[in-house]
C-alpha positions as CSV (number, residue, x, y, z in Angstrom):
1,X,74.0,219.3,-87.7
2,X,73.0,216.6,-90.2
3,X,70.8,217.0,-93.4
4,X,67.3,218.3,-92.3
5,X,67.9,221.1,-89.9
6,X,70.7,223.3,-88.1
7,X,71.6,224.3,-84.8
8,X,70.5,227.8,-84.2
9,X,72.2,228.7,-80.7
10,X,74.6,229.2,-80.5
11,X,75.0,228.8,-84.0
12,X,77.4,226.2,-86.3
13,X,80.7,226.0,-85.6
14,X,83.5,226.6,-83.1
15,X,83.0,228.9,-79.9
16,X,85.5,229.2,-76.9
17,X,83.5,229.6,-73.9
18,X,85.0,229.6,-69.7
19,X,85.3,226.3,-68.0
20,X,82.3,225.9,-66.2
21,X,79.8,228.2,-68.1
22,X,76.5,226.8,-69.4
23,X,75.8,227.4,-73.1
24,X,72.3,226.8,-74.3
25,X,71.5,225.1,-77.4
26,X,68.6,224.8,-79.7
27,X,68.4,222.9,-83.0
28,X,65.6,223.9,-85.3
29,X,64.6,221.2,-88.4
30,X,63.6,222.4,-91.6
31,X,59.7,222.1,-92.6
32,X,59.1,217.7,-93.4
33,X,62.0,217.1,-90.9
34,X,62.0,216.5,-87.1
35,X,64.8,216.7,-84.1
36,X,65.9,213.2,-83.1
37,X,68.9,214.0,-80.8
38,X,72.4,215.5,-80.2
39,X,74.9,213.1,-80.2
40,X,78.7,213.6,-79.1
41,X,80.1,214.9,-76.0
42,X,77.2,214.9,-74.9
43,X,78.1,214.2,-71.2
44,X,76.8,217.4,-69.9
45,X,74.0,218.0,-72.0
46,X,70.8,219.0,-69.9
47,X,68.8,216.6,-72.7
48,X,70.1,214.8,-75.5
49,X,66.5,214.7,-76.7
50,X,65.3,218.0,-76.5
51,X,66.1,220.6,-79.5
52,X,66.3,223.6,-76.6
53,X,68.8,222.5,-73.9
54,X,72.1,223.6,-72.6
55,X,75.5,221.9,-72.0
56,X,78.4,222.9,-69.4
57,X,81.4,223.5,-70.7
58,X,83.4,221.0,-68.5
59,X,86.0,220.1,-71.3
60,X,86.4,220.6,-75.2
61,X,83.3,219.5,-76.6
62,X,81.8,218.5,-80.5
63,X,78.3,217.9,-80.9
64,X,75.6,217.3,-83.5
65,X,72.3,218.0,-83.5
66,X,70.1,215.1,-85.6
67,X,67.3,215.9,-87.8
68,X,65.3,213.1,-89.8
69,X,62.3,213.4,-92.2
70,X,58.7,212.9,-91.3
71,X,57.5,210.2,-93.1
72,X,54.2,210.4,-95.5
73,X,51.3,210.7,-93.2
74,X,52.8,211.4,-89.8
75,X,53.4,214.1,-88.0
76,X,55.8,215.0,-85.2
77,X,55.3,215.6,-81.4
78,X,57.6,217.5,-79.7
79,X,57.3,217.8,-75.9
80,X,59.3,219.3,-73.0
81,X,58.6,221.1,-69.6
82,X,59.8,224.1,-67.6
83,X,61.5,223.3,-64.3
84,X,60.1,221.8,-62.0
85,X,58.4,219.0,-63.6
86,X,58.5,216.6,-66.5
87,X,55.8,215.5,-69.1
88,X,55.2,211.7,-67.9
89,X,53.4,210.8,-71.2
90,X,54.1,210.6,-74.0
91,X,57.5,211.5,-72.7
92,X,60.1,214.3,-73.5
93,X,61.6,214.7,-77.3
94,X,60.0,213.9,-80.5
95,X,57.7,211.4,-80.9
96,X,55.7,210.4,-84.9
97,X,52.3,209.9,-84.8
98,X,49.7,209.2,-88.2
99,X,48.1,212.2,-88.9
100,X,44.1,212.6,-86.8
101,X,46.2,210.3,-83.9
102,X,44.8,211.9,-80.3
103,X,47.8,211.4,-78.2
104,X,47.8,211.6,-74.4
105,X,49.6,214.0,-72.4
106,X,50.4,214.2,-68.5
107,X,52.2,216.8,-67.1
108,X,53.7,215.4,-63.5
109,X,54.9,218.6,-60.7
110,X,57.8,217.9,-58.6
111,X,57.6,218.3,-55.0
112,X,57.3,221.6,-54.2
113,X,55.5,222.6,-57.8
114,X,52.8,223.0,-59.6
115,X,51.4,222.9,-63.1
116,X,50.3,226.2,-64.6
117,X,49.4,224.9,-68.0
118,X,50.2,223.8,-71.2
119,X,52.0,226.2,-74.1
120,X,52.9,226.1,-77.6
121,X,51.6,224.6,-80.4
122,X,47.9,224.1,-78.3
123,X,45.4,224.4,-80.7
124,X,43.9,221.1,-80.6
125,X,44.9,220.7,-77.0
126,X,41.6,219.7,-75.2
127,X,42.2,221.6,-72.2
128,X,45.6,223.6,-72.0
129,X,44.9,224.6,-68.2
130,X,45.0,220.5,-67.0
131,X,47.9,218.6,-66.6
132,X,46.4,215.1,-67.7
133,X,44.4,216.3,-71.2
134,X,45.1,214.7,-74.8
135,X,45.9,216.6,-78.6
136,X,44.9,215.7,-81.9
137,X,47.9,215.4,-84.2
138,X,46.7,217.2,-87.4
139,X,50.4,218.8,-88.1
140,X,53.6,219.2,-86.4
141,X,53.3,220.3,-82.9
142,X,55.8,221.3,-80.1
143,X,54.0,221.9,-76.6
144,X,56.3,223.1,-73.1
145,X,54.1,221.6,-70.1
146,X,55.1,224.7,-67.6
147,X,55.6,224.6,-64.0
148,X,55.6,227.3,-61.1
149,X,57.3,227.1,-57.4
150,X,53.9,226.2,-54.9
151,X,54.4,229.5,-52.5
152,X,55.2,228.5,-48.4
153,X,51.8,227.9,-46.7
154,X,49.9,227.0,-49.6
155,X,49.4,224.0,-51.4
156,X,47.5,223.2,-55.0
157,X,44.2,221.8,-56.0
158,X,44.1,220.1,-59.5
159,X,40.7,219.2,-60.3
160,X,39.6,217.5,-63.7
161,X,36.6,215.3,-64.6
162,X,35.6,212.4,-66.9
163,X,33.1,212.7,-70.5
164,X,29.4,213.0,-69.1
165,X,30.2,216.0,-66.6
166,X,32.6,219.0,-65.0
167,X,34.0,220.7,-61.8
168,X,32.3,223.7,-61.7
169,X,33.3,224.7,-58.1
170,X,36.0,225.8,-58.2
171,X,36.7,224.9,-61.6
172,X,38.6,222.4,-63.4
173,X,42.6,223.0,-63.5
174,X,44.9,223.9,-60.9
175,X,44.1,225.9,-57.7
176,X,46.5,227.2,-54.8
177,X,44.5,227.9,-51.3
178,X,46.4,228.4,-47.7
179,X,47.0,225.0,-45.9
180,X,44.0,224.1,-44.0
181,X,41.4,225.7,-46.6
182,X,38.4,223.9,-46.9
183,X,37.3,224.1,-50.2
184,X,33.8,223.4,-51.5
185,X,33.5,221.1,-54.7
186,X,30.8,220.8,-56.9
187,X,30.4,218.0,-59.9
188,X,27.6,218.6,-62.4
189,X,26.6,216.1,-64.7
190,X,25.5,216.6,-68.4
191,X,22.6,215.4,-70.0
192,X,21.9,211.7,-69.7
193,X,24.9,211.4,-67.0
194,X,25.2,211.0,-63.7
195,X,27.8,211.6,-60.9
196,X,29.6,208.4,-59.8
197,X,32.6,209.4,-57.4
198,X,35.3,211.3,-56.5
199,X,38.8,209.7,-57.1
200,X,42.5,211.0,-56.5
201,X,44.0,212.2,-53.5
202,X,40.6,212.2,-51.4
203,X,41.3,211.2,-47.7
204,X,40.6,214.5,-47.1
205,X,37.4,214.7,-48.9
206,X,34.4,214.7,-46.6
207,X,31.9,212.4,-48.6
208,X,33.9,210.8,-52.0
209,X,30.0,209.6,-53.4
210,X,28.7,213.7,-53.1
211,X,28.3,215.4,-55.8
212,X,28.6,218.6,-53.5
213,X,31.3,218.2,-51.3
214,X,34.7,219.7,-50.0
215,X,38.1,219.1,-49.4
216,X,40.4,219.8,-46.8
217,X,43.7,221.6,-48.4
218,X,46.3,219.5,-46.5
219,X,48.9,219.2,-49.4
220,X,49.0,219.3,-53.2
221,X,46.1,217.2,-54.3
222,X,44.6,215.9,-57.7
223,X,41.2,214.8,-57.9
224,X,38.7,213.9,-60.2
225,X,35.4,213.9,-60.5
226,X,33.4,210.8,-62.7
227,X,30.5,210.5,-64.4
228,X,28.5,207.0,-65.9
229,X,25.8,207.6,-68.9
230,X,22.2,207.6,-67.5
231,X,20.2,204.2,-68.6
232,X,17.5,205.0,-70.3
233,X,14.4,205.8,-69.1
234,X,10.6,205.0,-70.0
235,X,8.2,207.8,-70.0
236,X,4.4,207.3,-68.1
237,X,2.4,210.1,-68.4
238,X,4.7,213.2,-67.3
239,X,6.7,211.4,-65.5
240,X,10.5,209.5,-66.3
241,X,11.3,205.8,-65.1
242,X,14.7,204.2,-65.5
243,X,13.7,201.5,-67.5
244,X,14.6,197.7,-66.4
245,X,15.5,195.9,-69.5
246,X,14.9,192.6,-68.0
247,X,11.2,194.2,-65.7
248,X,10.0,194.7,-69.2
249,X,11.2,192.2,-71.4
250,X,10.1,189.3,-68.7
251,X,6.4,189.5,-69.2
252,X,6.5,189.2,-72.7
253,X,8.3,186.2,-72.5
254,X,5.8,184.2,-69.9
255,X,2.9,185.3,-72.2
256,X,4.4,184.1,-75.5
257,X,5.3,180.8,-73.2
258,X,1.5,180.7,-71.9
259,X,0.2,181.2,-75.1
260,X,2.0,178.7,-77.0
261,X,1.7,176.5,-74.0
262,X,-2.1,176.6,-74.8
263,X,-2.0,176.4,-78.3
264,X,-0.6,173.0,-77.4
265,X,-2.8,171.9,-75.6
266,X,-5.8,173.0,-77.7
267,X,-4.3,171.2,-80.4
268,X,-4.2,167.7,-78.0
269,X,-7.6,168.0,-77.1
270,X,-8.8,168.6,-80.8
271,X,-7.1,165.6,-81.8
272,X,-8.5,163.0,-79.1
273,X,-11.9,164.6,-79.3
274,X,-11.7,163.1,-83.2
275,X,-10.1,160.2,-82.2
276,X,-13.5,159.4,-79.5
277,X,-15.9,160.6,-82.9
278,X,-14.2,158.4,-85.0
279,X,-15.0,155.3,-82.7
C-alpha cells in the first residue's frame, strides 16, 4: 500500500494461493486519509474502487492498494452494495464532499432483487429503509446499500414520498406481497400540504390522482407519492378560504383608479368654475 493506509486482507506481502481461488481484499486508510484504488494486476479484481473486494488468482499477481489524504474541510464518502444491485448515485468508491454537503443516494435492484436497506455509517441517513434517500456529510462515512433475492411468486413494493406528506399504508420502504396482491395505498398530507399524484411504476394503480388507492402487485414496482404546499388561506368567520391573490388585490386597484379618476375630475371642474367667475 502507499502512505495513508494498508491492506488488511489478506495482509502485506507475498501469499501463494491455487489457480483459480478467489482471495478477498480489504484496504483500510488511516484516520485524515481515504481509499482511492488498487492499481496493478488488477485484471481480476471484483472492483478496483472498492477497499473490500476480491481478486482471482488467474496468474502471479502485485497489487497496491491507494490511500490519499482528506483535504481541510472535506470529508469522504465511501459507498458499495451487496449483490444483487449497485448504488446508482453517487456511484461506488470514494467520493469528497465539503463538510454539512447532503449528498444523494440511490440504491438500484437487479432483476430478480430487492433493496432491504441501507448499512453502515447511517446516522445522518434520512431514511436507511429507502433506496432513493440523501446523507449529510458531517465526517467520514462508509454506507453498503444491501440487496436480498425477490422469493418465486412474489414481487416488491417500494414506496417513498416527497416533503409535505407520507405513505402510511403500507408504509414507506420496500414491501414483498404474492403476484396478483392488491394492495391498498394511502398518502397523507402534512399540515399546509396537499396530495398531488402518484408517480412511478403506476399502470397498475387504479386512480394515480387518489390519495386512497391500490395497486395491483404485477411485478417489482416503485412508486411515489407527491405532495404541493397548500396556498394560503383567508379566514371568514369560522370558516377557511383559499385565498386568490389576484380576487383580492383586484378591487383595490379599480377603487384607487376610481378615486383618483375623480379627484381629476374635481380638480377640472374647480378650475373652469373660476375661470366662468373670473369673467
Amino acid at each position: 500500500s502507499t502512505a495513508g493506509g494498508s491492506v488488511t486482507t489478506p495482509g502485506e506481502g507475498a501469499f501463494l494461493y491455487d489457480d483459480g481461488t478467489e482471495v478477498g481484499l480489504v484496504a483500510t486508510p488511516q484516520s485524515g486519509y481515504y481509499f482511492v484504488n488498487w492499481t496493478g494486476d488488477v485484471g481480476t479484481i471484483a472492483d478496483i474502487n472498492l477497499p473490500s473486494t476480491s481478486i482471482v488468482m488467474d496468474g502471479n499477481y502485485v497489487i497496491t492498494a491507494n490511500f490519499a489524504e482528506i483535504p481541510p474541510g472535506k470529508f469522504s464518502l465511501m459507498a458499495s452494495s451487496t449483490a444483487g444491485g449497485s448504488v446508482t448515485t453517487p456511484g461506488e468508491g470514494a467520493f469528497l464532499y465539503d463538510a454539512g454537503t447532503e449528498v444523494s443516494l440511490v440504491a438500484m435492484p437487479a432483476s430478480g432483487y430487492y433493496f432491504v436497506n441501507w448499512t453502515g455509517d447511517v446516522g445522518t441517513i434520512a431514511d436507511v429503509g429507502l433506496p432513493s434517500t440523501s446523507i449529510i456529510m458531517q465526517g467520514d462515512y462508509v454506507v453498503t446499500a444491501n440487496f436480498a433475492e425477490t422469493p418465486p411468486g412474489k414481487f416488491s413494493l417500494t414506496t417513498s414520498s416527497t416533503a409535505g406528506g407520507s405513505v402510511t399504508t403500507p408504509g414507506e420502504g420496500t414491501f414483498l406481497y404474492d403476484a396478483g396482491t392488491e394492495v391498498g395505498l394511502v398518502a397523507t398530507p402534512a399540515s399546509g400540504y396537499y396530495f398531488v399524484n402518484w408517480t412511478g411504476d403506476v399502470g397498475t394503480i387504479v386512480n394515480v390522482n387518489f390519495a386512497s388507492t391500490s395497486i395491483i402487485m404485477d411485478d417489482n414496482y416503485v412508486i411515489k407519492a407527491n405532495f404541493e404546499q397548500a396556498p394560503p388561506t383567508l379566514v371568514v368567520g369560522l370558516t377557511g378560504h383559499p385565498v386568490n391573490k389576484l380576487a383580492v388585490v383586484a378591487p383595490w386597484v379599480v377603487i384607487s383608479l376610481f378615486v383618483l379618476g375623480g379627484g381629476s375630475l374635481f380638480v377640472i371642474r374647480r378650475r373652469r368654475e373660476t375661470a366662468l367667475l373670473d369673467r
